[in-house]
RONU-799092 format. One record per residue: x, y, z of N, C-alpha, C, CB in turn; residue number from 1. Coordinates in nm, 3 decimals, decimal comma. Glycine has a CB too. Layout:
npx; npy; npz; capx; capy; capz; cpx; cpy; cpz; cbpx; cbpy; cbpz; kolro
X; Y; Z; X; Y; Z; X; Y; Z; X; Y; Z; NUM;
...
This chain:
npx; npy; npz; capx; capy; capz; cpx; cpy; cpz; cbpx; cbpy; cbpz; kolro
13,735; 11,738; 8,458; 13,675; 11,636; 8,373; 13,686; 11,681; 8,229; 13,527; 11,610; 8,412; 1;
13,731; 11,597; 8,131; 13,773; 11,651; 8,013; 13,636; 11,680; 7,913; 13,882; 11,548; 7,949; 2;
13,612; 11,679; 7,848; 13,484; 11,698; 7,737; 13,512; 11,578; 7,631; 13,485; 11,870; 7,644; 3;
13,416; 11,520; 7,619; 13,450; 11,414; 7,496; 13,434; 11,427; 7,407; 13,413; 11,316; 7,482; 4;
13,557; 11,503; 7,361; 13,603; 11,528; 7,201; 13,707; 11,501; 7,207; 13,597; 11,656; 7,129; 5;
13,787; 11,485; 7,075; 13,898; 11,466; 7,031; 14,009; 11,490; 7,096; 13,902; 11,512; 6,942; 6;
14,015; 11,634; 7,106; 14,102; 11,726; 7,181; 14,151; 11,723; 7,330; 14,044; 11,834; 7,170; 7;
14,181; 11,613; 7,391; 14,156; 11,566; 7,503; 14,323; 11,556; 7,533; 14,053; 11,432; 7,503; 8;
14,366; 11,597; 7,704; 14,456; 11,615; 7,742; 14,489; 11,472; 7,750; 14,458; 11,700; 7,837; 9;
14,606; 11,450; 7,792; 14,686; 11,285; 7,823; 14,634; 11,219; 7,941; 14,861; 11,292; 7,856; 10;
14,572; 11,178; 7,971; 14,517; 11,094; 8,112; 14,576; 11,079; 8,252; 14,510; 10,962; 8,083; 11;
14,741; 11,076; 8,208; 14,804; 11,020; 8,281; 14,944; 11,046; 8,250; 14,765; 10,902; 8,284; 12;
15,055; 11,045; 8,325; 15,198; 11,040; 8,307; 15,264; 11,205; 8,249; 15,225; 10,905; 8,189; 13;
15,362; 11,220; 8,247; 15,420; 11,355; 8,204; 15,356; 11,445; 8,103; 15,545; 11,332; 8,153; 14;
15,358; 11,542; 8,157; 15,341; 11,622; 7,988; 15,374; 11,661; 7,921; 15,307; 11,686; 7,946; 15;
15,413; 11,687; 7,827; 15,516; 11,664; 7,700; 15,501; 11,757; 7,590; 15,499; 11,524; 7,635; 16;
15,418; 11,820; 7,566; 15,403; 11,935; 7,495; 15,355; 12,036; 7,565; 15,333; 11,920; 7,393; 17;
15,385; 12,170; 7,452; 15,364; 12,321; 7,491; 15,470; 12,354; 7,589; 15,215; 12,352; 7,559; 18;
15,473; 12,497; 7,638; 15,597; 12,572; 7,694; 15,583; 12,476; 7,833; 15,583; 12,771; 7,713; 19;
15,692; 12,574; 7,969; 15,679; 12,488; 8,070; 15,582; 12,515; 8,125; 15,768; 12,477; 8,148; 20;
15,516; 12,682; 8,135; 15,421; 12,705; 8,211; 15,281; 12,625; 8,184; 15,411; 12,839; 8,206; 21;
15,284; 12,597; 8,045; 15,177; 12,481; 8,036; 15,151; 12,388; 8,074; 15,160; 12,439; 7,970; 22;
15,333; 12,306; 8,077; 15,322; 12,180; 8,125; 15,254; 12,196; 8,246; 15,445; 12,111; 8,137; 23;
15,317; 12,270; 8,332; 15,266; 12,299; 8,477; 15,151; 12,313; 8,517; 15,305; 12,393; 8,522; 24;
15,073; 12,383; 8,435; 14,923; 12,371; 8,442; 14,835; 12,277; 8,414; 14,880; 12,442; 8,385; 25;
14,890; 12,192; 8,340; 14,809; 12,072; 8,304; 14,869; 11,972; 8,374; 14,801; 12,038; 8,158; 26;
15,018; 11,936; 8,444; 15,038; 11,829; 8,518; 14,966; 11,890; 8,625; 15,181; 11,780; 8,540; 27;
14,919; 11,973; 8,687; 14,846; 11,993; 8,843; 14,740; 12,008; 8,806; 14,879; 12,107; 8,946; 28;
14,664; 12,006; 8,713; 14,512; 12,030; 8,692; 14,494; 11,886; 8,709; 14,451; 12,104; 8,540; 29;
14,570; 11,789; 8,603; 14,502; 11,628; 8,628; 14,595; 11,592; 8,758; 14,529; 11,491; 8,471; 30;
14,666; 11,638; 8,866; 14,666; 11,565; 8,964; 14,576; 11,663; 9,081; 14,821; 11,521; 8,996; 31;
14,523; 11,765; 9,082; 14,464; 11,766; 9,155; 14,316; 11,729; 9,159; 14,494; 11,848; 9,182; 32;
14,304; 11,721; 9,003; 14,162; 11,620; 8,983; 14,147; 11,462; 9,028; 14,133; 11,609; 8,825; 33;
14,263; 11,412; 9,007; 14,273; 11,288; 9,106; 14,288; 11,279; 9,244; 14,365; 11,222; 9,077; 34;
14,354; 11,358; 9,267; 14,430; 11,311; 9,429; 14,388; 11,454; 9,546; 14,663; 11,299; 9,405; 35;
14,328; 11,580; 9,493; 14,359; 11,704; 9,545; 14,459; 11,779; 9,590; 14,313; 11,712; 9,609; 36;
14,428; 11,892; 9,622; 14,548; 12,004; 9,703; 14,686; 11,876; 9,781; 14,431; 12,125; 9,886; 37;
14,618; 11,866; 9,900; 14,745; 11,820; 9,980; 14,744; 11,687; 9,929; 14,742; 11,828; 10,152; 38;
14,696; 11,574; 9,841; 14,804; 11,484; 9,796; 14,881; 11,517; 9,682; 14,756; 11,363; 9,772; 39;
14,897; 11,646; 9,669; 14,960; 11,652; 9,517; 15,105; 11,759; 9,584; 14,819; 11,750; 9,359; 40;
15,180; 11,712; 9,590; 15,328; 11,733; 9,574; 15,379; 11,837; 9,505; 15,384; 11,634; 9,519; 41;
15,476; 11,960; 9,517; 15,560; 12,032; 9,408; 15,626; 11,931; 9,343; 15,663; 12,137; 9,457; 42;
15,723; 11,812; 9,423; 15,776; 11,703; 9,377; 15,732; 11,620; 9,231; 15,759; 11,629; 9,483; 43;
15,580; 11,578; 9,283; 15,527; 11,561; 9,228; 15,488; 11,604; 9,093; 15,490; 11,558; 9,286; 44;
15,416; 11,732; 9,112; 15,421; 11,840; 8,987; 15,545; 11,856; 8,876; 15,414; 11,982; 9,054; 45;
15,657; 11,847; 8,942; 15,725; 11,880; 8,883; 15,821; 11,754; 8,777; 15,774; 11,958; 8,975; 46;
15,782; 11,662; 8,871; 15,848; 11,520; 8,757; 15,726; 11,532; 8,679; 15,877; 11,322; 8,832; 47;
15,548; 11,553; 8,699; 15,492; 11,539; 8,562; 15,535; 11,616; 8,469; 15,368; 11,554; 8,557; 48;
15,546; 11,718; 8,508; 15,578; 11,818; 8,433; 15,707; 11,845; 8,373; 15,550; 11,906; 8,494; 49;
15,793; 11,750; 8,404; 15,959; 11,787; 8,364; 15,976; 11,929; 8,361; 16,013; 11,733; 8,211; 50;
15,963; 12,002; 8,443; 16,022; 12,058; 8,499; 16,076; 12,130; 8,626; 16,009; 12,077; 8,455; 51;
16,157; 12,248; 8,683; 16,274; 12,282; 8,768; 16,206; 12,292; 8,870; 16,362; 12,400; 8,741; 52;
16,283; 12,338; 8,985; 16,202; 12,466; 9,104; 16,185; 12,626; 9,092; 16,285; 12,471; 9,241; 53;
16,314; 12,640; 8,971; 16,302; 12,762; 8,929; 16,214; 12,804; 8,810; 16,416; 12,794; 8,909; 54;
16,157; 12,693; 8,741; 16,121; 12,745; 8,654; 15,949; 12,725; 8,706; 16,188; 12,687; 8,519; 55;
15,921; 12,699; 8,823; 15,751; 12,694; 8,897; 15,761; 12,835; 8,906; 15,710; 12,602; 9,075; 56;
15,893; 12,881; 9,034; 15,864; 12,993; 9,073; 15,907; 13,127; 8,979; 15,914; 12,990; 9,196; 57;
15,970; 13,096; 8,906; 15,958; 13,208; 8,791; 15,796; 13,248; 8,721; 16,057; 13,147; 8,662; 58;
15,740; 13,119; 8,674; 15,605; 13,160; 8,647; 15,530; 13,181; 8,746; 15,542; 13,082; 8,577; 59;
15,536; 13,120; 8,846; 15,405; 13,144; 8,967; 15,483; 13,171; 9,101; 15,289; 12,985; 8,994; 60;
15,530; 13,283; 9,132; 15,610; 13,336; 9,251; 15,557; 13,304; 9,357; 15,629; 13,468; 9,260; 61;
15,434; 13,296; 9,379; 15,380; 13,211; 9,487; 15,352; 13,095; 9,542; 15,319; 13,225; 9,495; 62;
15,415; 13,041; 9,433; 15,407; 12,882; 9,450; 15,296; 12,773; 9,411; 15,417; 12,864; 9,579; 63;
15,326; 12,676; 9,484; 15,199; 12,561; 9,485; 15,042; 12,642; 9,487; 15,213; 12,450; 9,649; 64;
15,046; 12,740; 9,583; 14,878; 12,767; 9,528; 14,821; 12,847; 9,439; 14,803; 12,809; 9,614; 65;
14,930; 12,957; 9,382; 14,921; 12,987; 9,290; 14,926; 12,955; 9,141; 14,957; 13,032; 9,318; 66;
14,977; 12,880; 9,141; 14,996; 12,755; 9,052; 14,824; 12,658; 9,023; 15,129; 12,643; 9,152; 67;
14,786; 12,644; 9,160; 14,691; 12,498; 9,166; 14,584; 12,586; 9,149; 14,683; 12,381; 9,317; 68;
14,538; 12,775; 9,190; 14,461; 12,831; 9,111; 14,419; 12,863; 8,947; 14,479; 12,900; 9,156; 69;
14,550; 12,847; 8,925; 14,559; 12,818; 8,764; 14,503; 12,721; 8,710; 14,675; 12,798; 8,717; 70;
14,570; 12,609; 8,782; 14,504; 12,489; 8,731; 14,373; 12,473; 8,733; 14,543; 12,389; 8,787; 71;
14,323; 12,537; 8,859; 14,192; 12,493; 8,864; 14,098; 12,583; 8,712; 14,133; 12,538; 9,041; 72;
14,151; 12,687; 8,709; 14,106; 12,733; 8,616; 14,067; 12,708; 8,455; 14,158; 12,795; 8,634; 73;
14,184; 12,607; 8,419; 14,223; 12,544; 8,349; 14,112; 12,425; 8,337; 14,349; 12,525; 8,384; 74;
14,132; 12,346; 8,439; 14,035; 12,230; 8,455; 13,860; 12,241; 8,415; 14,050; 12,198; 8,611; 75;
13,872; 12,427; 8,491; 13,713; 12,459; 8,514; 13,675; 12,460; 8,335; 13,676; 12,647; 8,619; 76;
13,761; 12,557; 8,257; 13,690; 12,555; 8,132; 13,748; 12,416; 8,035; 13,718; 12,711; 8,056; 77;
13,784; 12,342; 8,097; 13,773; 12,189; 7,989; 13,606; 12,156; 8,019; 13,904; 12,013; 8,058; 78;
13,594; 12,180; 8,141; 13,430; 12,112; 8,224; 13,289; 12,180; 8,181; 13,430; 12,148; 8,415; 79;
13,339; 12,332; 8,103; 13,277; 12,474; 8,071; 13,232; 12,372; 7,918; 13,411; 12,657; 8,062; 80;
13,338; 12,339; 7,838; 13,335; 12,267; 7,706; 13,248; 12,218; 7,725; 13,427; 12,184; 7,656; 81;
13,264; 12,098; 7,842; 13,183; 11,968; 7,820; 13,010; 12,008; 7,864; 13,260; 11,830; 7,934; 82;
13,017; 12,108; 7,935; 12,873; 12,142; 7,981; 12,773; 12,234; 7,848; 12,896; 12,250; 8,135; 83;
12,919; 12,293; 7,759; 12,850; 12,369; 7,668; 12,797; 12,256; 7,545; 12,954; 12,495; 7,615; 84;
12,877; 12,142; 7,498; 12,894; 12,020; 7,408; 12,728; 11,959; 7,459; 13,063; 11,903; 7,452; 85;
12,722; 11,979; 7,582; 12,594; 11,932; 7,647; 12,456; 11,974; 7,592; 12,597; 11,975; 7,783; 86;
12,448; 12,125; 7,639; 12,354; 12,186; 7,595; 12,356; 12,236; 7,495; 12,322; 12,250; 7,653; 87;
12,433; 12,216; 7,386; 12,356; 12,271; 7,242; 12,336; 12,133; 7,192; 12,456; 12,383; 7,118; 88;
12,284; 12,163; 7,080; 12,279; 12,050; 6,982; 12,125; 11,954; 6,982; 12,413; 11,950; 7,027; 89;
12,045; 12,054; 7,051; 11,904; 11,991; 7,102; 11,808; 12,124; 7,108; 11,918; 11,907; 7,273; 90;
11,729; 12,156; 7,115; 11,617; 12,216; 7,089; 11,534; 12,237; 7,284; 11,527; 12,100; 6,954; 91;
11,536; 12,105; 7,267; 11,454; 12,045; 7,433; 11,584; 12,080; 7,533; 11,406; 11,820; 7,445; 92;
11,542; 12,182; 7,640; 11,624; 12,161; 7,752; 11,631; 12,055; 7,857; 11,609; 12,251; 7,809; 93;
11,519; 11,993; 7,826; 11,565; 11,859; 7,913; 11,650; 11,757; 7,897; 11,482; 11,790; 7,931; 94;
11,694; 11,750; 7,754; 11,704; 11,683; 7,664; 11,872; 11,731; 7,698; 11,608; 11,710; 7,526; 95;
11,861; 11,870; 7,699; 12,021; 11,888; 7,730; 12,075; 11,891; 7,848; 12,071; 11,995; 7,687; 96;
12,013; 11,882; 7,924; 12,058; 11,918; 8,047; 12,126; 11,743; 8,097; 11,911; 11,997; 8,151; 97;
11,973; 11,648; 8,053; 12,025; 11,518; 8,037; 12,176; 11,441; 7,934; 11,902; 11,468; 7,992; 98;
12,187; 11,554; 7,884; 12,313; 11,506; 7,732; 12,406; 11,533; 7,859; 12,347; 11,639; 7,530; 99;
12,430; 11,661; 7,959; 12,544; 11,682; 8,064; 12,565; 11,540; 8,094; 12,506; 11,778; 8,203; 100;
12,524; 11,501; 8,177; 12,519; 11,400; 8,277; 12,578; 11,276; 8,184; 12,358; 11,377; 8,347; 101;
12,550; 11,248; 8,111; 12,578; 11,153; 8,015; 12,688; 11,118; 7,977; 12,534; 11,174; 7,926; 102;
12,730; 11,305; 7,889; 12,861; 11,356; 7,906; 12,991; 11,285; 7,981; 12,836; 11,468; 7,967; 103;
12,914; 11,343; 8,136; 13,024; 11,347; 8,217; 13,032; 11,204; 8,247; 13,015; 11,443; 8,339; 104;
12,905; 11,086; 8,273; 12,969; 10,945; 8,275; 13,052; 10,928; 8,160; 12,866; 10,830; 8,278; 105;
13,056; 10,936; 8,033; 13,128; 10,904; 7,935; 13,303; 10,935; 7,987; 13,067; 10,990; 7,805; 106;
13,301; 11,054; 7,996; 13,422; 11,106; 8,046; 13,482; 11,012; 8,135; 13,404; 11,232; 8,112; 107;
13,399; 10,990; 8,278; 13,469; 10,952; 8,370; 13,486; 10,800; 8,356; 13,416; 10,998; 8,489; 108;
13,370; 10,732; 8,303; 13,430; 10,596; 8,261; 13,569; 10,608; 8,169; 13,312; 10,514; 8,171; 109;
13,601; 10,666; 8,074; 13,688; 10,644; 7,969; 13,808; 10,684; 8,084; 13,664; 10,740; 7,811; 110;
13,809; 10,787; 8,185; 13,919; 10,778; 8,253; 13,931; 10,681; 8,346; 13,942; 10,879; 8,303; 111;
13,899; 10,584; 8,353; 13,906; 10,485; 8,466; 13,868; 10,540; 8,577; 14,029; 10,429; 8,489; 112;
13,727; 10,573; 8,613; 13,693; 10,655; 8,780; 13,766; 10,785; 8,793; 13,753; 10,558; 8,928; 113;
13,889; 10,881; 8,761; 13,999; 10,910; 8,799; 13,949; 11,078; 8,776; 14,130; 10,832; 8,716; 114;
13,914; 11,093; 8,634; 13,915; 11,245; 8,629; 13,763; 11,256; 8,654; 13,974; 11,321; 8,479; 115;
13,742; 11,332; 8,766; 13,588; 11,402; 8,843; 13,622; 11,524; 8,779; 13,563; 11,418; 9,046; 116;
13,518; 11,587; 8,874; 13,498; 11,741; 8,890; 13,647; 11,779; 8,949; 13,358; 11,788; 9,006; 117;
13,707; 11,876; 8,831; 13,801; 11,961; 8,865; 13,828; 12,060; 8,991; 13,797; 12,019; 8,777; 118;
13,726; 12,076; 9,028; 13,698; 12,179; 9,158; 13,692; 12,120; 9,273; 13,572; 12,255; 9,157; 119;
13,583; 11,981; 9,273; 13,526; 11,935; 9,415; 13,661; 11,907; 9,457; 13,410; 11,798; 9,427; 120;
13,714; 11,810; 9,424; 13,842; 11,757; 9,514; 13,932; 11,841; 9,613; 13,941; 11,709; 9,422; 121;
13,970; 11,989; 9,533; 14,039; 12,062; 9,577; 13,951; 12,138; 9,690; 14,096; 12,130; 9,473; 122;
13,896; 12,210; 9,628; 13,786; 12,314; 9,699; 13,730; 12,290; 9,828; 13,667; 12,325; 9,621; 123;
13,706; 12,164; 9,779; 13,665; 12,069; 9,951; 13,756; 12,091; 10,102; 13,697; 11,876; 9,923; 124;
13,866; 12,034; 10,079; 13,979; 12,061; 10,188; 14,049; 12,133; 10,159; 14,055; 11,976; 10,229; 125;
14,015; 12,254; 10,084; 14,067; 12,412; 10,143; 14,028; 12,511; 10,125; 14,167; 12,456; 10,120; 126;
13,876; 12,498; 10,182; 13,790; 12,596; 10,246; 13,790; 12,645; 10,373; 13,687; 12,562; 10,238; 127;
13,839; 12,782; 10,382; 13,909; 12,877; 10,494; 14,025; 12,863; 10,502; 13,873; 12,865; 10,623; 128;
14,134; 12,809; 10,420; 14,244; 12,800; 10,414; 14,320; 12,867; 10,289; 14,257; 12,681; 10,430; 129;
14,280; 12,898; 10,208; 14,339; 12,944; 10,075; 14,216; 13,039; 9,990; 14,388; 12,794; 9,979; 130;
14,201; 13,181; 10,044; 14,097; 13,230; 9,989; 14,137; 13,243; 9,852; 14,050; 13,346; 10,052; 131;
14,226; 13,210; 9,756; 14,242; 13,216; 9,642; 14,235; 13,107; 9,536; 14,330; 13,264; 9,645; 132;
14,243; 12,985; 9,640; 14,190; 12,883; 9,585; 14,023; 12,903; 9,584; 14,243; 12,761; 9,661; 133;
13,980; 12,947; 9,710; 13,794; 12,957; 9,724; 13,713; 13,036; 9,620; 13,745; 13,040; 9,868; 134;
13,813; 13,136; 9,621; 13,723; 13,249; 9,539; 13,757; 13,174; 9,378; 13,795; 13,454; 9,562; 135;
13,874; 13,109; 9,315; 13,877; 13,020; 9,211; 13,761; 12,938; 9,226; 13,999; 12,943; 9,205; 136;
13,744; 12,901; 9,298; 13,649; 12,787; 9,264; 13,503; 12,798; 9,227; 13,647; 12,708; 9,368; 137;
13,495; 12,892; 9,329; 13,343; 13,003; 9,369; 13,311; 13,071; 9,196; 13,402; 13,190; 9,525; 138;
13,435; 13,113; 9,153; 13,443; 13,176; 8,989; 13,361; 13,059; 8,925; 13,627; 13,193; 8,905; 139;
13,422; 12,963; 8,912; 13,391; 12,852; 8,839; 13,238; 12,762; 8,850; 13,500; 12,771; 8,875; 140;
13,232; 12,741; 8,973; 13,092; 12,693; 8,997; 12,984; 12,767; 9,012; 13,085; 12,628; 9,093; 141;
13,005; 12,944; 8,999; 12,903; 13,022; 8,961; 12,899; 13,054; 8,750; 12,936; 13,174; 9,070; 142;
12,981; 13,034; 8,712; 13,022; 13,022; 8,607; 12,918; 12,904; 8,541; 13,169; 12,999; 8,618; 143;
12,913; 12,774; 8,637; 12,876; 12,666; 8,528; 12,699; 12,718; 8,545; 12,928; 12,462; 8,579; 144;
12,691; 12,737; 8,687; 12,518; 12,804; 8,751; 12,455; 12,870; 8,609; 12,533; 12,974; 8,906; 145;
12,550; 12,970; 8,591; 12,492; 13,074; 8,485; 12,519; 13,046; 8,349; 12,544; 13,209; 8,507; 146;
12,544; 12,922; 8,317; 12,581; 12,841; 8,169; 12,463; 12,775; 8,191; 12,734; 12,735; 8,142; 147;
12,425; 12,730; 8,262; 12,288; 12,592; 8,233; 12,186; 12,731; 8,286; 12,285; 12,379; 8,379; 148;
12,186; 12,789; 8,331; 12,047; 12,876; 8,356; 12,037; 12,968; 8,228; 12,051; 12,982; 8,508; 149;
12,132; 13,002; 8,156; 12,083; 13,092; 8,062; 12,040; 12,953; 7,937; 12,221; 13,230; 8,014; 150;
12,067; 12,845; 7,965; 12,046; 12,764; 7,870; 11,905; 12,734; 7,903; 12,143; 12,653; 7,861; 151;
11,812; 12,717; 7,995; 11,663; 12,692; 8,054; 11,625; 12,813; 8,018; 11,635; 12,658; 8,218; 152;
11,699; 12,938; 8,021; 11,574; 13,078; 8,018; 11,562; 13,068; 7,885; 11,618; 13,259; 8,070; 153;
11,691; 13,025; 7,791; 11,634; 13,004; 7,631; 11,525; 12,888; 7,614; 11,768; 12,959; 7,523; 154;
11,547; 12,803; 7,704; 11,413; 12,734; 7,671; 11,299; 12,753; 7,772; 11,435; 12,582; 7,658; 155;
11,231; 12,847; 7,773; 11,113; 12,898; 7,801; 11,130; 12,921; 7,978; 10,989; 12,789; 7,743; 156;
11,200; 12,909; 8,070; 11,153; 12,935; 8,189; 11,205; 13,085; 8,208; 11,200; 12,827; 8,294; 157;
11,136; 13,127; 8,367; 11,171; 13,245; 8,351; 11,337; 13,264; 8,406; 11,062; 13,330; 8,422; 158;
11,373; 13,421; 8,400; 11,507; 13,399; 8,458; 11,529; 13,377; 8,625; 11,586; 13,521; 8,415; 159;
11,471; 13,398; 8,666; 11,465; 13,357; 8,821; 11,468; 13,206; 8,865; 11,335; 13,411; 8,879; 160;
11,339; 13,118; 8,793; 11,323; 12,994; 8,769; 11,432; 12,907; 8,716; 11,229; 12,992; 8,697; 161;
11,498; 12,943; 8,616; 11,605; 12,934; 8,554; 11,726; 12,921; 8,651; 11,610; 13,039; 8,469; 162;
11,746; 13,042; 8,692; 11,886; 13,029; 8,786; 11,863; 12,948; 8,887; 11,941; 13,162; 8,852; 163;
11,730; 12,915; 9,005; 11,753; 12,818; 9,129; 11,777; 12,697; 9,028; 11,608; 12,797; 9,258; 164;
11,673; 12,620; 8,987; 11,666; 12,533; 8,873; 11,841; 12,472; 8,837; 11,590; 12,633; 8,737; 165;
11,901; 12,618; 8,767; 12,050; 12,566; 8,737; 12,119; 12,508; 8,894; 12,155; 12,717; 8,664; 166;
12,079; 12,577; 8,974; 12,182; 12,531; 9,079; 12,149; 12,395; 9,154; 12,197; 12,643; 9,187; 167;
12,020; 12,359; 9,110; 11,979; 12,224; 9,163; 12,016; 12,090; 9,085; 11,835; 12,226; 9,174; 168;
12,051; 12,172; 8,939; 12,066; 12,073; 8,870; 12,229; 12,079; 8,898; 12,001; 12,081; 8,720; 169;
12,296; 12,142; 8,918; 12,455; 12,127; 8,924; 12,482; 12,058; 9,076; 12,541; 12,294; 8,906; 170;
12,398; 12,055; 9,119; 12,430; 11,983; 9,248; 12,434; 11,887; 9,225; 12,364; 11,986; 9,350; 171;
12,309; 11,867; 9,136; 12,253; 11,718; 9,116; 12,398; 11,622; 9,045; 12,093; 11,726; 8,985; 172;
12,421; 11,658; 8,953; 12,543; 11,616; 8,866; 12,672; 11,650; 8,954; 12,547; 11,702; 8,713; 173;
12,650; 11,706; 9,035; 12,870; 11,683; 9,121; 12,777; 11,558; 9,208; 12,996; 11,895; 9,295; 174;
12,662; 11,575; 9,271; 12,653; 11,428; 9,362; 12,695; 11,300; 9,267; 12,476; 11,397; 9,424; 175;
12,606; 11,313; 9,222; 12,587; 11,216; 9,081; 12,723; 11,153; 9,052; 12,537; 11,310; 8,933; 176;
12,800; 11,260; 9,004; 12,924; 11,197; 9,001; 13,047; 11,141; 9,082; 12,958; 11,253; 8,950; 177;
13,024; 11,243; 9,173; 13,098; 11,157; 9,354; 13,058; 11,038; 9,335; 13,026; 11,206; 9,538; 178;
12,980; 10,997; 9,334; 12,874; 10,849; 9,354; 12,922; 10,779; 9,252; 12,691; 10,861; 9,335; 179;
12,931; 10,822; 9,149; 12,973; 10,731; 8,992; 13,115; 10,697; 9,035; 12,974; 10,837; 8,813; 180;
13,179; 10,810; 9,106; 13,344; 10,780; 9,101; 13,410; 10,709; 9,217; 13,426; 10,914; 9,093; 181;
13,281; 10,723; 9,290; 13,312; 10,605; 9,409; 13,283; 10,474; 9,447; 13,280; 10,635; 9,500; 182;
13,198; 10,448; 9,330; 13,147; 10,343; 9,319; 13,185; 10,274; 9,184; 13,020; 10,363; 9,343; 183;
13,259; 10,314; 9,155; 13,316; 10,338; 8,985; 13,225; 10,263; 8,919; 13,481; 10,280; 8,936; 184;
13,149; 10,294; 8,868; 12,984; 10,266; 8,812; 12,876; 10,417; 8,741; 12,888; 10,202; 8,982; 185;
12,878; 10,467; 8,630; 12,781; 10,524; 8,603; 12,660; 10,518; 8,635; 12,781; 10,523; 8,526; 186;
12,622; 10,456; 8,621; 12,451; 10,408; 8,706; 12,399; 10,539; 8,757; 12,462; 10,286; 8,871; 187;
12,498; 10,639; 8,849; 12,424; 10,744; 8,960; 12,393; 10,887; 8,871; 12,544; 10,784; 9,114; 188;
12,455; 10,889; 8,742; 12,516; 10,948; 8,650; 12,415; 10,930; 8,524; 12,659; 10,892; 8,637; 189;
12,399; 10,830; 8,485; 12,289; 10,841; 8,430; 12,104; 10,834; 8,473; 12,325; 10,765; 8,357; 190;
12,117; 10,750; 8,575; 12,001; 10,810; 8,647; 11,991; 10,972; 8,673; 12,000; 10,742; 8,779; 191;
12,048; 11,057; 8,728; 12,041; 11,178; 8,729; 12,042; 11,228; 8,598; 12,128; 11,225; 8,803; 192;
12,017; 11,181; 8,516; 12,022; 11,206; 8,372; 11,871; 11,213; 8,357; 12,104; 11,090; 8,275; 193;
11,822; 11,093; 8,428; 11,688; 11,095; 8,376; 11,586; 11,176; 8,461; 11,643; 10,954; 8,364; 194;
11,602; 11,170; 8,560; 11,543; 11,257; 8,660; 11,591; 11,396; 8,683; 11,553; 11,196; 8,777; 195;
11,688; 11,434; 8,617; 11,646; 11,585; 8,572; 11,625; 11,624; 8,489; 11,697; 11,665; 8,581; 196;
11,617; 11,537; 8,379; 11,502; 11,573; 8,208; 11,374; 11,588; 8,282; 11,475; 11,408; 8,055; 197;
11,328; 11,503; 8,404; 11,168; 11,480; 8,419; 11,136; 11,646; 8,498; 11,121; 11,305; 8,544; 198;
11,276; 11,671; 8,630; 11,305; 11,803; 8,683; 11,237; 11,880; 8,552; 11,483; 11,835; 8,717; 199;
11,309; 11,883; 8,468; 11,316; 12,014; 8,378; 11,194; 12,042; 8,315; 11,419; 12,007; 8,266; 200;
11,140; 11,937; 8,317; 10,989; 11,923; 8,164; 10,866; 11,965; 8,286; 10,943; 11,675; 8,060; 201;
10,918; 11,956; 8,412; 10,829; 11,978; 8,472; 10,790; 12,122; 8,498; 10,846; 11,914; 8,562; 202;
10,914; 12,214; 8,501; 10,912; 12,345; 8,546; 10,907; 12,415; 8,417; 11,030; 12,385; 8,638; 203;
10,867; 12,376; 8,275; 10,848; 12,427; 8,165; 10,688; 12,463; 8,155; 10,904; 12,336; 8,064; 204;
């Protein structure tokens, strides 16, 4: 999911700037944010990306999953942006935690339903199958845990409180957004907006 700023990758269709290994990383980051692991093609990858077979496996000798660990990586800190864009800029942690959610409807409306959570799609159907995709992902969604919990322990809870807290609220926002993107409707997205400002003000 991109961050809504300026700086925002192409939505859709080839990619066209930076070296190839870039292209490559960013044509499989936004198709496995749309479609996941097994609907996304080397084929595929590689017309977004204009480019070879040799020039995948020159950068990523292992191929498609080595490659789609990258990506995911890639994907995770555009989502790192948008969670950090979230929580500053406010004083009140409820206040930020609610700016996330907001965030991320903004995002996903402006992509037409399309770009979710960078992780869920993949991570989902290939768990016990690709421990290098798992442990990528596992990086990332303990990553965002400990971005919104150190953001609650700055606003007054303790650190223990803080960390379950973060992980209820990150649940809260990937449901939230499944729901927004399947229903292509914010509605679930900003409600969880509001009911975890009320979450948050409560455990302060």
């Amino acid at each position: 999911m991109r961050p809504a700023v300026p700086t925002e990758r192409k939505p859709a269709g080839r990619a066209e700037q930076g070296d190839t290994r870039t292209r490559l990383v960013m044509a499989t980051a936004t198709l496995l944010q749309r479609q996941g692991y097994e609907g996304t093609s080397i084929k595929q990858i590689l017309k977004e990306a204009a480019a070879t077979y040799g020039s995948l496996y020159h950068h990523f000798p292992q191929g498609k999953e080595e490659l789609a660990a990258e990506a995911l990586r890639f994907g995770a800190a555009e989502f790192t942006e948008l969670l950090k864009q979230g929580l500053s800029g406010t004083d009140d942690p409820a206040e930020a935690v609610a700016r996330c959610a907001h965030l991320m409807a903004d995002s996903l409306r402006d992509s037409d339903w399309t770009d979710g959570c960078p992780v869920a799609a993949t991570a989902l159907e290939i768990i016990g199958r690709s421990p290098l995709i798992q442990r990528t992902s596992d990086e990332a969604l303990r990553q965002w845990r400990e971005l919104i919990a150190a953001r609650l322990h700055r606003g007054g809870l303790a650190k223990v409180q803080a960390a379950a807290l973060a992980c209820t609220v990150l649940s809260t926002l990937e449901g939230a957004e499944l729901l927004s993107r399947v229903t292509s409707d914010d509605a679930p997205l900003r409600l969880a907006a509001e009911h975890l400002a009320v979450l948050v003000r409560a455990g302060l």
